[in-house]
C-alpha positions in Angstrom: 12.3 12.8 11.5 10.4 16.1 11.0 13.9 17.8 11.7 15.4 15.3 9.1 12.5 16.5 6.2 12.2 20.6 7.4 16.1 20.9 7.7 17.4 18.6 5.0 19.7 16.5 7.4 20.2 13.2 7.8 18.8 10.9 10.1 20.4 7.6 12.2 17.8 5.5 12.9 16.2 2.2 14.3 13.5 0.7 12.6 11.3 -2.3 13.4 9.7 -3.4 10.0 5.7 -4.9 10.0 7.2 -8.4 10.5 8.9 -7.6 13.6 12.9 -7.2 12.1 15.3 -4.7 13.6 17.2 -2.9 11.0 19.7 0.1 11.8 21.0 2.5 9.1 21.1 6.1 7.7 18.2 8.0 6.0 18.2 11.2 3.8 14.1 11.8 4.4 12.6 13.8 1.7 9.1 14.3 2.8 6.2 12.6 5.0 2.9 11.7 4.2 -0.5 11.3 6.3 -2.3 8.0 4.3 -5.2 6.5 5.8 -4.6 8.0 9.6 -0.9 6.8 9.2 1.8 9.1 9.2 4.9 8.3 6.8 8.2 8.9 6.3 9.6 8.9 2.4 13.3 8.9 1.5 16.4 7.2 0.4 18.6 4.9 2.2 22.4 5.8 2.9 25.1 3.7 3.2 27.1 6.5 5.4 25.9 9.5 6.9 27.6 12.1 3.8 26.4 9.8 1.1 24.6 11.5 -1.4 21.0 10.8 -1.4 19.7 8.4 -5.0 16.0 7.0 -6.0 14.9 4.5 -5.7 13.1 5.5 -1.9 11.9 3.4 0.5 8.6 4.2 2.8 8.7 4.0 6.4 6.2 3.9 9.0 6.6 6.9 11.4 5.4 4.5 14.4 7.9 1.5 13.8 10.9 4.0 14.3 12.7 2.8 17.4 15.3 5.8 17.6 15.8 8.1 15.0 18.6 11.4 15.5 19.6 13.7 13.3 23.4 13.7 12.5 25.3 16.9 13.5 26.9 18.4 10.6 25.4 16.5 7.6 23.0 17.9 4.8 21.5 16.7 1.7 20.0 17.7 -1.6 16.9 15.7 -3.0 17.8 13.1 -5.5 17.0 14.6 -9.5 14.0 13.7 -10.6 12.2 13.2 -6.9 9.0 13.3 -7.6 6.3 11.6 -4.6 3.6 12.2 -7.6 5.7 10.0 -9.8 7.1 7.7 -7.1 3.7 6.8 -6.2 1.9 6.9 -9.4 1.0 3.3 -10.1 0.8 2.0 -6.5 -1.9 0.8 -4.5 -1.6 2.9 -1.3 1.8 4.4 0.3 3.7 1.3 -1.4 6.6 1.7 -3.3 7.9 -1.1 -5.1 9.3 -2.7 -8.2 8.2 -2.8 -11.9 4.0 -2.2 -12.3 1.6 -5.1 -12.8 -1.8 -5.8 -14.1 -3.8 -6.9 -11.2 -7.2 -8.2 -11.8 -9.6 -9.1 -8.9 -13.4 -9.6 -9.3 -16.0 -8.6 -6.9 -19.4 -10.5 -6.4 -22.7 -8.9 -6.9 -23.5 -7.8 -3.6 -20.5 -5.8 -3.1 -20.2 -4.3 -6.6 -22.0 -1.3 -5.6 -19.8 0.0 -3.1 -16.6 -1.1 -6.0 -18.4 1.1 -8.7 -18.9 3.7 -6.2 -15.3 4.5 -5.4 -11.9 5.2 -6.7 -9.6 2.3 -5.8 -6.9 3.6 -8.3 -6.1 6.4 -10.7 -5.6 3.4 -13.0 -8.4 1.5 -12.3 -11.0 0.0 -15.0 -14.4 -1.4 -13.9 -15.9 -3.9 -16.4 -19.6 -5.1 -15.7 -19.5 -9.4 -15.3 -22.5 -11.3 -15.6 -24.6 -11.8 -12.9 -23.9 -8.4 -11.4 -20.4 -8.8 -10.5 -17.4 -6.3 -11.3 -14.2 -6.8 -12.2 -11.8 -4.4 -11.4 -8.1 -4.3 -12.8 -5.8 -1.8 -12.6 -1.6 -1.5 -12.8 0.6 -1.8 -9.5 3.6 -1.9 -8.6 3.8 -3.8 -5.1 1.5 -6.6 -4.6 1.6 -6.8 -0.5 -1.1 -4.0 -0.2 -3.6 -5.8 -2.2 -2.9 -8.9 -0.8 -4.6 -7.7 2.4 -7.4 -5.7 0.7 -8.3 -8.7 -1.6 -8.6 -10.6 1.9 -10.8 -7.8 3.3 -13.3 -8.7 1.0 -13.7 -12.3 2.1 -15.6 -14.4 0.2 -16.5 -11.8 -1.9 -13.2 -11.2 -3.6 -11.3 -13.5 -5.8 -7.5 -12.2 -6.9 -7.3 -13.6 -10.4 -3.8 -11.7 -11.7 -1.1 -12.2 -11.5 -0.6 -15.3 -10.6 2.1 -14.0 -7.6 -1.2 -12.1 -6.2 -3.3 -15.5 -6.1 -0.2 -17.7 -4.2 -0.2 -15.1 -2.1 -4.3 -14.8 -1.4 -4.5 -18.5 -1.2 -0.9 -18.9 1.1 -2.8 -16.5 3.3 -5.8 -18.0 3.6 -4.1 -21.2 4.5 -2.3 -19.8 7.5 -5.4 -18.5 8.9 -7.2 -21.6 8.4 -4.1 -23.4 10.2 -4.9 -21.4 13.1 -7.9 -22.6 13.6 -8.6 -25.9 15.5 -12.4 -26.8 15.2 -13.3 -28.9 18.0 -14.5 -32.2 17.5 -18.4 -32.7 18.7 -18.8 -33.6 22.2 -20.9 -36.7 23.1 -24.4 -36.2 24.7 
């Protein structure tokens, strides 16, 4: 892969996605990225090998490769207007996805400290709610990372746009609940 980004060739690889699905294909990688002690791979899908690289680009977790070779004989030229900046300008993490939504999510009391103490987005706008708690909101363009850092929060987290963000929370939730059995009391 490092070959692939220093040398400008292109790369057959197998990949094994977060959910566990084997996919097989071509990639022109542009550039990688260290985020949060994860190493990543940016670039644009090819059909074949001598395609000519195109935005939109996907991001790919170094550790899910299976297999990944350069291809003898092939080069490519970044797509115009590649930008990483740009590309992820407007996510919430290393995501790269679709058009930008408002997300809203409000923070109880106790951990409003530690929201109003950090940057969570370049975005991001912190309004004070009664009782001490924050709401923060900010524009995004894939919903899956917040998902999981609106669940980090526990009960102290509630996802209130859009309304795709709160199925999601609450489907969540309900598959961990499910997975749960709580025993029934034992007689003395």
């Amino acid at each position: 892969l490092l070959t692939g980004v220093l040398s400008r060739r292109v790369v057959k690889f197998s990949y094994r996605d977060a959910r566990g699905r084997a996919r097989r294909g071509h990639l022109a990688p542009l550039t990688m990225a260290l985020y949060k002690h994860g190493l990543y791979v940016v670039g644009c899908p090819l059909a074949e090998p001598r395609d000519a690289p195109a935005l939109p680009v996907v991001v790919y977790a170094v550790e899910r490769f299976v297999d990944a070779d350069v291809v003898r004989k092939t080069s490519f030229t970044a797509p115009a207007g590649f930008r990483l900046a740009e590309i992820l300008d407007g996510s919430f993490g290393i995501h790269v996805a679709g058009e930008r939504r408002r997300v809203v999510v409000e923070l109880s009391a106790e951990k409003a400290p530690l929201v109003r103490a950090r940057v969570w987005h370049p975005a991001q706008e912190v309004t004070e709610l009664a009782g001490g708690k924050v709401r923060l909101a900010f524009p995004c363009a894939s919903l899956a990372p917040v998902v999981s850092w609106v669940l980090e929060w526990g009960p102290h987290a509630r996802a209130i746009e859009p309304p795709e963000l709160v199925a999601e929370v609450v489907r969540e939730l309900e598959a961990a609940r499910a997975a749960y059995v709580v025993p029934a009391p034992r007689a003395p």
